[in-house]
N, C-alpha and C positions, 0 to 999 in steps of 0.2 A: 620661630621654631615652635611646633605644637607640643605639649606634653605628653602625645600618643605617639609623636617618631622617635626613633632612636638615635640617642646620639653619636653620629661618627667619632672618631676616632682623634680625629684633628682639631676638634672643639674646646675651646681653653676657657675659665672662666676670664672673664673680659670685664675691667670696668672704666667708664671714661666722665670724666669731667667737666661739663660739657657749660661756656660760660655765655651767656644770651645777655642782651640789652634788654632791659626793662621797658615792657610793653608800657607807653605815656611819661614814660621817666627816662629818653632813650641814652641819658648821660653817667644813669648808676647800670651796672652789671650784678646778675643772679647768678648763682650757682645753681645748676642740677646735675644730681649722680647719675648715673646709668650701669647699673650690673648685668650681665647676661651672659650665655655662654657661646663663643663666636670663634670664627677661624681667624687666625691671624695669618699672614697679613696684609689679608685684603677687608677683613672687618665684615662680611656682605649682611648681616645684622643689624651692626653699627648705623652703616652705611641707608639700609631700608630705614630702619627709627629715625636718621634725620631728615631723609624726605621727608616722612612722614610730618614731622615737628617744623618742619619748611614751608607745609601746604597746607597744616592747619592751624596755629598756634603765631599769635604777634609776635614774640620777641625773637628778633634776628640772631642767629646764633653769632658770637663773638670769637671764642675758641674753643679746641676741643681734646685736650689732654686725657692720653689711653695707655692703660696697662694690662698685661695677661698673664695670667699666671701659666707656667707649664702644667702636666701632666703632675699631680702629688705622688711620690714615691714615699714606701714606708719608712725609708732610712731620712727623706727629708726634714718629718715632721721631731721638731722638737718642744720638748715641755716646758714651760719658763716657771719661776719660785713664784709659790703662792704668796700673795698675799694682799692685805685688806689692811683700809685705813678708814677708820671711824670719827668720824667732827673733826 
């Protein structure tokens, strides 16, 4: 998605978890995050980035754990107690 389109309506912030084998190591597992904003749920975002990550990058993906947040309404957002811990 370009920074110059606008975004429809249906677009959730989306973040997925996405767990690959270690390119020369293929018996340890990496983690990478993935933020962006996409449709659920068919993902077609998602779905482009992991070709993408298929066709040009070693590590095989392993799995790929996805969450969306809906639309934020004002009444959803709530504030938690401040606070701060020092040493």
């Amino acid at each position: 998605m370009s920074d110059q389109d606008p975004m429809p309506k249906e677009y959730r912030l989306t973040t997925a978890e996405i767990q690959y084998h270690l390119p020369g190591q293929p018996h340890l597992i990496q983690t990478f995050v993935w933020k962006e904003y996409d449709m659920a749920p068919r993902f077609p975002e998602l779905h482009r980035f992991l070709k993408v990550w298929s066709n040009t990058l070693d590590g095989a993906v392993h799995s790929v754990r996805v969450t969306h947040l809906d639309r934020m309404r004002p009444d959803s957002h709530r504030h938690g107690p401040n606070r701060a811990t020092l040493h």
